[in-house]
Backbone as numpy.savetxt, mean C-alpha at the origin, in Angstrom:
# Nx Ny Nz CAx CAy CAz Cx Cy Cz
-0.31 -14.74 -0.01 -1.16 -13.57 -0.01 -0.27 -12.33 -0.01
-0.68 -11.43 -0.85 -0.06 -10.02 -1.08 -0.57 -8.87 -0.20
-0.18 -7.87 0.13 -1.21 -6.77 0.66 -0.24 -5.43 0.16
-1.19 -4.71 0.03 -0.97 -3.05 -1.03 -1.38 -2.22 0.29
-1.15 -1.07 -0.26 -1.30 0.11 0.46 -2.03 1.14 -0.61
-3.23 1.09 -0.24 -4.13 2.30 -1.52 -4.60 3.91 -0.37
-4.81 4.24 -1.21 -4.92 5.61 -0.73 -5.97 6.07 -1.34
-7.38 6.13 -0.72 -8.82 5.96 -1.45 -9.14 7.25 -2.04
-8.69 8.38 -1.23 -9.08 9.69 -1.75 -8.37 10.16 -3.00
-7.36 9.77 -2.86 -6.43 10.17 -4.37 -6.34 8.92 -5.10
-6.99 8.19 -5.14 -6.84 6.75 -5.91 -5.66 6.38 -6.38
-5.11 6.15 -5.72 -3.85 5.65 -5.82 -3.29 4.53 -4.59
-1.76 3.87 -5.66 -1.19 2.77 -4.52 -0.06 2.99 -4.49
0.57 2.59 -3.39 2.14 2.65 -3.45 2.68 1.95 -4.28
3.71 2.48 -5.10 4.24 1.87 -5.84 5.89 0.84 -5.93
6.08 0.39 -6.69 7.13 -0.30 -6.81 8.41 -0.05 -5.61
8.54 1.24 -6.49 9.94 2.23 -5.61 9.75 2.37 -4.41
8.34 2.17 -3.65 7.77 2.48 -2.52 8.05 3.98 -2.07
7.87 4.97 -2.85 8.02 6.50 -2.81 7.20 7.30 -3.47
6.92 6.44 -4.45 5.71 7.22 -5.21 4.51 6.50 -5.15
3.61 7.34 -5.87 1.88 6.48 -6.05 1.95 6.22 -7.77
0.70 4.87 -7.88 0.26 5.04 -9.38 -0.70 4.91 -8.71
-1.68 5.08 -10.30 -3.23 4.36 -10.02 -3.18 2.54 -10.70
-2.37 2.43 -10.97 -1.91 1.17 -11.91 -2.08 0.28 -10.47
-2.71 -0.88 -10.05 -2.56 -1.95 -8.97 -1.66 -2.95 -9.50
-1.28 -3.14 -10.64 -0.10 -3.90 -11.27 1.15 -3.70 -11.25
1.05 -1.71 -10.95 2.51 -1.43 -10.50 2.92 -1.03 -8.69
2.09 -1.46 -8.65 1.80 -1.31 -7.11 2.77 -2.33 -6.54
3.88 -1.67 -5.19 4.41 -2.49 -4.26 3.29 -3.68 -3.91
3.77 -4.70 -3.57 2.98 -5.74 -2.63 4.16 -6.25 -1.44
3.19 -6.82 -0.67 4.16 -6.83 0.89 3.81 -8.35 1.11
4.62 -8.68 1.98 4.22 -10.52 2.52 3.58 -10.70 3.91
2.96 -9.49 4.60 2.28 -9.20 5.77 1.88 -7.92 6.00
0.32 -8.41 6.59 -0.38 -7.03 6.78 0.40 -5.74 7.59
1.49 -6.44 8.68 2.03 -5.55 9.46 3.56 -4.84 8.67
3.71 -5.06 8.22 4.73 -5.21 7.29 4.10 -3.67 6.61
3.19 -3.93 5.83 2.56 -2.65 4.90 1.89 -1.81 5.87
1.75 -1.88 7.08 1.13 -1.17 7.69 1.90 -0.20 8.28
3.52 -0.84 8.48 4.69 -0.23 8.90 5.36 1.19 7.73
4.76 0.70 6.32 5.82 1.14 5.24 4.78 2.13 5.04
3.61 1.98 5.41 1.99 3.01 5.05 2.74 4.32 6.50
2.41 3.82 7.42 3.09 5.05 8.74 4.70 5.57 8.33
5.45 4.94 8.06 6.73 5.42 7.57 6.68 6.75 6.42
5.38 6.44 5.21 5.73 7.35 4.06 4.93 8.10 4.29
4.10 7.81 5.35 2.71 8.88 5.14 2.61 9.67 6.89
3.14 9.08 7.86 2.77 9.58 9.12 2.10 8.67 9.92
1.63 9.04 11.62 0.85 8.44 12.12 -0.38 9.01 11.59
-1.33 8.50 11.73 -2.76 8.74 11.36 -3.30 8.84 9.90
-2.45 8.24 9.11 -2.48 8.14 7.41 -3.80 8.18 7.12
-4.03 8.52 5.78 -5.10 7.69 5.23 -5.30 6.89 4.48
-4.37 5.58 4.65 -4.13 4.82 3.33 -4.83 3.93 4.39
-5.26 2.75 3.07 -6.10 1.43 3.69 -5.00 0.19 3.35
-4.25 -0.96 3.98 -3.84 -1.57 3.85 -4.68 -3.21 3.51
-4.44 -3.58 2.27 -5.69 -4.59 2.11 -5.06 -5.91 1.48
-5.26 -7.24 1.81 -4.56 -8.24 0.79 -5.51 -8.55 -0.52
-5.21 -9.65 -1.36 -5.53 -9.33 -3.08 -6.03 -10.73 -2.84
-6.49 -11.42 -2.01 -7.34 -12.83 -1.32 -7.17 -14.14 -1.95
-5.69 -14.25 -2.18 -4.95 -15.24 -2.41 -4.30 -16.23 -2.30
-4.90 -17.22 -1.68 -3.70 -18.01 -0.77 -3.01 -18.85 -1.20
């Protein structure tokens, strides 16, 4: 299972480089744990972000 970091208001995901956004979910970073992306979501964005951290329901 994968999990992304989207950012609902600006439609966008973190991307590859993990520094920028696309709207592309194909070029989108993926992580190997929810806590993991939840760490790299507070790191680029702050405490109290507004990104949603979600997996792609894969097992």
């Amino acid at each position: 299972m994968s999990y992304y970091i989207y950012r609902p208001v600006e439609r966008v995901f973190l991307s590859d480089d993990e520094q920028s956004w696309t709207e592309d979910m194909f070029c989108a970073a993926s992580f190997s744990s929810r806590a993991l992306a939840e760490n790299i979501a507070t790191r680029e964005l702050g405490d109290g972000h507004d990104a949603y951290v979600f997996d792609d329901g894969i097992d």
